[in-house]
C-alpha positions, 0 to 999 in steps of 0.5 A: 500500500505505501507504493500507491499512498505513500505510508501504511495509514494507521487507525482505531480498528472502530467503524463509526458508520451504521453499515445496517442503516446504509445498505437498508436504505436502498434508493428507489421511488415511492409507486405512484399511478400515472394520469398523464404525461407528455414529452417534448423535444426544445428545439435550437429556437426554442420550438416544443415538438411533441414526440410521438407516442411510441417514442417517448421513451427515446431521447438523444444526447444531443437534445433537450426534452421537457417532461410533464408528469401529472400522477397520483400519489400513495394518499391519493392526491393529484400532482404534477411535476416537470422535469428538464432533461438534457443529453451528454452533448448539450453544451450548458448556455443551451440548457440555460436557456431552456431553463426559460421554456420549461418554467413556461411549461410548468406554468400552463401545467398549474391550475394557477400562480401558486400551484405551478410545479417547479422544473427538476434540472436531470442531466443525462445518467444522472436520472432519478427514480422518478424521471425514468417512472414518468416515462414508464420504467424503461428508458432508452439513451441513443448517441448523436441526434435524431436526424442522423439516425434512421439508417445506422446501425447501434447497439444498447446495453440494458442495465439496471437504474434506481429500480428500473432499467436503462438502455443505453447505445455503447460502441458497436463492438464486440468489446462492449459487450459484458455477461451481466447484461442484455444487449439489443442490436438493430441493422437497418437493411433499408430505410423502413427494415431493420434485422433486430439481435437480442444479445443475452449474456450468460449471467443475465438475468431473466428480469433483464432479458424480459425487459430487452424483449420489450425493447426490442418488439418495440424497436423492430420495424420489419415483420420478421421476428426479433433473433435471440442470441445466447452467449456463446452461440453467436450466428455467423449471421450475427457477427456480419454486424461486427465485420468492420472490426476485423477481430472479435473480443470475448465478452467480459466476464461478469465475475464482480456483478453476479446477482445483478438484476432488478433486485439488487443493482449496484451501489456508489458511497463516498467515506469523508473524514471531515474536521472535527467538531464538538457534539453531545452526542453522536447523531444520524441525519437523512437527507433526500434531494429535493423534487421538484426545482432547478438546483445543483449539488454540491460543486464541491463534490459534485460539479455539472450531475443534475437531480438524482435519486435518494442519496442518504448521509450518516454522520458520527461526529467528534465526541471530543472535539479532536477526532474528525468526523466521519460521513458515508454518504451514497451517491445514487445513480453510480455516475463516473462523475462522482469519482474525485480523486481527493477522495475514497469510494466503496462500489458495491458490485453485488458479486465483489465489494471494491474500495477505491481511494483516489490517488490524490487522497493522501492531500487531506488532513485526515486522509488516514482515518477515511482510509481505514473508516472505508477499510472498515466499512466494507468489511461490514458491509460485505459481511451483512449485504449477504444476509440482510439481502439475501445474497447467494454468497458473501461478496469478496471485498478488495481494494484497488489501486490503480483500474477498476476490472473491465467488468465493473466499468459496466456498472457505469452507463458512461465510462471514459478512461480520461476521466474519473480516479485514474484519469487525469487524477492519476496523471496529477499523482505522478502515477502511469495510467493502467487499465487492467486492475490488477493492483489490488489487496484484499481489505482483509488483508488491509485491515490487518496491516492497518487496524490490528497490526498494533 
């Protein structure tokens, strides 16, 4: 570990973090009954173009969509909320000013001055649970604008988000694919016909697969049948999408997300040594984003993510006033974003538990005690995830210094190996940039030089 930190941190072999109270506290949506709803597109002058109803679901990165949600909730009563959804690419003057066009769609939407909804800013991958049940669970993610995108081939990869599922296009490539997940591929053949594949990796669940059976109805365009492919036993038919590649690549292998499915979806948290501060007690404190407003995280953790779902912070604070403080905190969805180097994560992947310390975590005062607090953390957690929620098996728990597996990047619908922890952070440690994970410990082995080799 002093290769990757620096020094062997030290500590009280003391969790100050209620584990049981974190993994009990699984972000998700209220149900609710939907009455009506309508998306529309913003265009560059600041038109709406209603999308037709079998699109809905469908947005693109390159575009803009006001969503107005009218449903009724558990007590019966009826609400309206309206959300702001920008994709990937839209550079941010132009979310700005649709700011102005959705607030003027909240407004029709009211019955009047004091009953109109606020507008919930949602960036693309960053949704919150009750964005995608507005659009009726499933939500699809293509690349590039709508214009461009009849006569294209694409794939879509379906995973889980904050109880629902999302379909994103990744690469048409063999290298996009992952065991854990089902993969939709269209191949127009003309302008109105398309071949439509349904990819099943072998450790696919079968709420996922019937959730990529949807999909795929739904985008087949021709009268011929949707192909369902197995993993390992692709048709040479198949693999004529994948020619322009030249080599096909195994798919990888879903070692850390085996149990993956509507169930149990993986989770983010961030553990924070903060500086101390005096109290009577210790106290626990749950915070829930608001609904319903154009606001902001955060920048200090997170800078350009929009509403997301439940996101709950425990705290112990210092009893003496020397200590510092220790806050665990869950950031839902999973968002590459959220990896700041200065800081160290827990990804909890359902088959393995990583520990992620950034590489500028040793710049913090307390960096040592966030460390081992993390150490401790998922040592708890691994131990209680197995029963709690009924886990097939108690998952592995390591620590990785350097790349997260190729598997586990497939927990994030949006991966760039510039960005996140061993991006540009990694470059501003002094450190090689490594792709292969394969720096790693186990946090037993962690705690043992850490905690109680004293």
């Amino acid at each position: 570990m002093h290769v990757y930190l620096g020094s062997v941190p030290s500590s009280e072999p003391k969790l100050e973090v209620d584990t049981q109270a974190m993994l009990s506290n699984r972000p998700g949506s209220a149900i609710s009954k939907t009455l009506r709803k309508s998306i529309q597109e913003i265009s560059g002058d600041g038109k709406l173009l209603s999308l037709p109803a079998q699109e809905e679901h469908v947005l693109y990165e390159s575009s803009i969509y006001v969503v107005t949600h009218v449903f009724g909730s558990q007590t019966g009563a009826r609400l309206t909320e309206v959300y702001l959804w920008a994709g990937a690419t839209v550079p941010e003057p132009a979310v700005a000013d649709a700011q102005i066009f959705a607030k003027r769609v909240a407004r029709e939407a009211g019955s009047g001055p004091r009953s109109t909804p606020a507008v919930t800013l949602v960036h693309q991958g960053r949704e919150p649970a009750e964005f995608f049940q507005a659009l009726g669970g499933i939500v699809i993610t293509r690349r590039g604008a709508q214009a461009n995108a009849a006569t294209k081939a694409y794939m879509l990869c379906g995973r889980p988000h904050v109880g629902h599922v999302a379909f994103d296009e990744v690469d048409l490539s063999t290298r996009s694919f992952c065991s854990a997940f089902p993969y939709v591929v269209v191949h127009p053949l003309t302008i109105q016909e398309s071949k439509v594949y349904l990819w099943r990796g072998s450790h696919c669940g079968p709420e996922a697969v019937g959730s990529a059976r949807l999909i795929s109805m739904d985008l087949n365009s021709s009268s011929a049948d949707v192909i369902e492919v197995a993993e390992g036993g692709e048709t040479e038919d198949f693999w004529t999408v994948f020619a322009h590649e030249g080599k096909r690549h195994h798919a990888a292998k879903a070692e850390s997300l085996q149990g993956v499915g509507d169930r149990l979806s993986p989770r983010l948290f961030r553990i924070e040594a903060l500086a101390p501060r005096k109290s009577s007690s210790a106290f626990l404190s749950l915070f829930t984003s608001g609904r319903g407003s154009i606001s902001r995280p955060s920048s200090a953790h997170r800078p350009n993510s929009s509403a997301s779902g439940k996101s709950i912070t425990l705290t112990s604070p210092s009893l003496d006033g020397v200590k510092p403080q220790i806050a665990a905190t869950e950031l839902s969805p999973p968002s590459q974003i959220e990896l700041e180097p200065e800081h160290v994560y827990i990804l909890d992947c359902i088959g393995k538990i990583y520990v992620l310390p950034g590489p500028l975590l040793t710049s913090n005062q307390y960096w040592e005690d966030a460390f081992t607090q993390a150490l401790l953390f998922a040592n708890d957690y691994a131990i209680l995830a197995a029963s709690v929620e009924d886990r097939t098996r108690m998952p592995q728990a390591e620590v990785i210094f350097d790349a997260l597996p190729q598997d586990a990047k497939h927990v994030f619908r949006s991966w760039d190996e510039r960005r996140g922890l061993w991006g540009s952070g990694g470059l501003m440690a002094g450190r090689p940039r490594s792709t292969d994970g394969e720096d790693t410990v186990s946090v037993r082995e962690a705690l043992d030089v850490c905690c109680f080799a004293r």
